[in-house]
C-alpha positions, 0 to 999 in steps of 0.5 A: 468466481470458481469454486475451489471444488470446480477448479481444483477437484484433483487436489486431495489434502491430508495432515500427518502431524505438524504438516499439511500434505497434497497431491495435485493431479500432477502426481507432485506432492506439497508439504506445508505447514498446517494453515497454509496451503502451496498450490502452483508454487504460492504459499498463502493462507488456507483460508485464503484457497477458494479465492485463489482457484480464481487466479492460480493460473497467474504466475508471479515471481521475484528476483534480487536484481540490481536496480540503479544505484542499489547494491545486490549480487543476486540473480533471478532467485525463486517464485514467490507466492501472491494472492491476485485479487481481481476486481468485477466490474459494476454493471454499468461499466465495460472494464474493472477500475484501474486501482489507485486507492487501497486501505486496510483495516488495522487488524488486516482482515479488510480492505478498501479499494478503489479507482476510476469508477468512482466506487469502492469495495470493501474486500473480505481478505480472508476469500478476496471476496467483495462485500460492499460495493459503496457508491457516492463519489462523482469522479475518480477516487484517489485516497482511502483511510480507515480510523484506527478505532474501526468504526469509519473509512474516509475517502477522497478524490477528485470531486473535491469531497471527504466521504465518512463511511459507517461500519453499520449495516446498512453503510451509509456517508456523510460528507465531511468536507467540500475543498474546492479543489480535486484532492490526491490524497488523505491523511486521519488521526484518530488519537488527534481528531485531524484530517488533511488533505491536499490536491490540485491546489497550493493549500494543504488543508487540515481539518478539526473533526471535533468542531467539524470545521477548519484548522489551519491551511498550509500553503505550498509552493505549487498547485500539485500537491500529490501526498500529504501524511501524519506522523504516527502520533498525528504531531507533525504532517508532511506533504510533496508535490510537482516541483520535488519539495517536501514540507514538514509542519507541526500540527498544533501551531503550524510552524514549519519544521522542515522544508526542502528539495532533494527529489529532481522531479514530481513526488508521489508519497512519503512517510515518517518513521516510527518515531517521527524524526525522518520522513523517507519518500519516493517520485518521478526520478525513480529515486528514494530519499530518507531526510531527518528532520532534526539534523535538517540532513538528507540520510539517504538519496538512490535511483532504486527502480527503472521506471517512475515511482508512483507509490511506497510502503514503510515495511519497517524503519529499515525496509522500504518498498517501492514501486511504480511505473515498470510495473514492479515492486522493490523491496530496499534495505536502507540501512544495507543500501541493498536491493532484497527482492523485486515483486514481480505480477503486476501487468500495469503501474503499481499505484498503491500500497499499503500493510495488510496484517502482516502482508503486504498489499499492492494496486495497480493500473491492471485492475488487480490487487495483489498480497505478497508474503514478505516473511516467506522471502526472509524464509527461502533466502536463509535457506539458500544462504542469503539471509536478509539483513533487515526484517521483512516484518510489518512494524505496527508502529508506523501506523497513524493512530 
């Protein structure tokens, strides 16, 4: 990685007051607020500068299109800033691995990624730098999570195998559990000592990290099961796969509480509200559903993107981001039924995302991670007048605990 003094030796900073001043070689001035710095139109952390001289020649945008179904009357709007993170190839590999893992810690200074290589980094948000390279898995990684205590990040894939990392020096894992079966994705609750899994198989597994043993396994309707997730109090546990159904349990007494078909085709994720009451998802059929669970009713049903969605993070209980095969992401107000930004940057399918602190991060098929300000865009929409009707704000609450 370049230096931030090779790469950018023309670029002198000064602060007058409450603001940050810059002259690039260009003669154009910058001014941003104090702790963040502006080069080439991205506004990130300043901390953030010496991993960006690395990848300040990548341009990334958004626009407020329409995508199918979704009401917008906004054009091409503006840059907005994201900070590329760019994976190294091991040594014994031509190319960097496609991502199609990402964790973050709770408190968003870390990340973990991982993908086809079999390897995960521990990535130091902060300078986007690797710190850990951890090797044990056998085939390709599809599910990271960290514990919401900090002390461990688990990992899956399709080896069959859950990892346990240690946050010690030097890491070393553990194995927790062998399924049988090629795993697609992990769900932990700490508060709950429960961990789920699901896969190529038609069980979905949950396991008891107290006794180390076997809780109960839920059976599915198919041998594609492509996310399981728990509600943020770990009380319920929903999954969906290759045939569009989505099944919600009780994680105490494995009794069903909802169990049903609205996607067309191949699910990929889903996620419960804050609260626990609706389980919003998104798949194949480029749609994106929102059903509660006690009124057993689907609340919201919209194609939002053009291509296959392969992946979506809860901003908040309004805000949705989806993304997937046309190598974009769409920012969705649900309860607007309203398309607010699409995140334009990634060259390949954006397989994963997940919140970083306040941000939002974002793995792709193109071996980069990216890391969008979301705030920003509420900021530059109400300056030109198009205030954002939902808040572009990270809800905390929909952290699994």
């Amino acid at each position: 990685m370049k230096s931030l003094k090779a790469h950018w030796s023309t670029v002198r900073w000064f602060r007058a007051g409450a603001w940050s001043i810059g002259l690039l070689a260009s003669g154009a001035w910058l001014t941003t607020p104090l702790g963040m710095t502006s080069v080439r139109g991205q506004d990130v952390p300043s901390t953030f500068v010496s991993a960006l001289a690395a990848s300040a020649g990548n341009s990334a945008g958004y626009s407020a299109g329409s995508p199918s179904g979704l009401g917008s009357e906004n054009e091409v709007i503006d840059e907005l800033e994201s900070f590329e993170i760019r994976i190294a190839a091991l040594p014994q590999h031509d190319s960097a691995p496609v991502i199609t893992a990402l964790a973050s810690s709770y408190d968003g200074r870390f990340l973990a990624a991982a993908g086809d290589d079999h390897a995960i980094r521990v990535i130091d948000v902060a300078s986007g730098s690797t710190i850990r390279t951890l090797t044990g898995h056998t085939d390709w990684i599809q599910s990271l999570v960290f514990s919401s205590d900090a002390q461990h990040l688990y990992s899956a894939g399709n080896d069959g195998r859950v990892l346990r990392w240690n946050n010690q020096f030097p890491v070393s894992h553990t194995q927790v559990l062998a399924a049988g079966f090629a795993i697609r994705a992990l769900t932990l609750s700490t508060e709950k000592n429960l961990l789920a899994v699901c896969g190529f198989s038609s069980e979905v597994l949950l396991w008891d990290l107290s006794s180390g043993a076997e809780k109960l396994r839920l059976s599915c309707d198919s041998e594609d099961q492509r996310c399981v997730r728990f509600s943020p109090d770990g009380s319920r546990l929903l999954r969906g796969g290759r045939l569009g159904e989505i099944c919600v349990w009780d994680t105490s007494t494995g009794a069903e509480l909802a169990h049903y078909r609205q996607h067309s085709r191949r699910v990929f994720t889903a996620a419960f509200s804050a609260d626990g009451s609706t389980v919003t998802s998104v798949g194949e059929d480029r749609r994106l559903i929102r059903f509660q669970i006690e009124s057993q009713q689907v609340i919201f049903d919209q194609e939002v993107a053009r291509g296959k969605l392969m992946s979506m993070c809860l901003i908040n209980d309004d805000m949705v981001a989806a993304a997937g095969a046309d190598n974009s992401i769409v920012l969705v107000d649900v309860q607007s039924n309203q398309a607010v930004a699409q995140l334009n940057g990634h060259t390949g399918t954006v397989a994963v995302m997940v919140p970083c602190g306040e941000y939002l991060a974002s793995g792709s098929f193109d071996t980069t991670i990216r890391i969008w300000n979301l705030a920003h865009i509420a900021e530059r929409d109400a300056q030109v007048g198009r205030p954002v009707g939902a808040p572009l704000k990270i809800d905390t609450r929909l952290q699994i605990r």
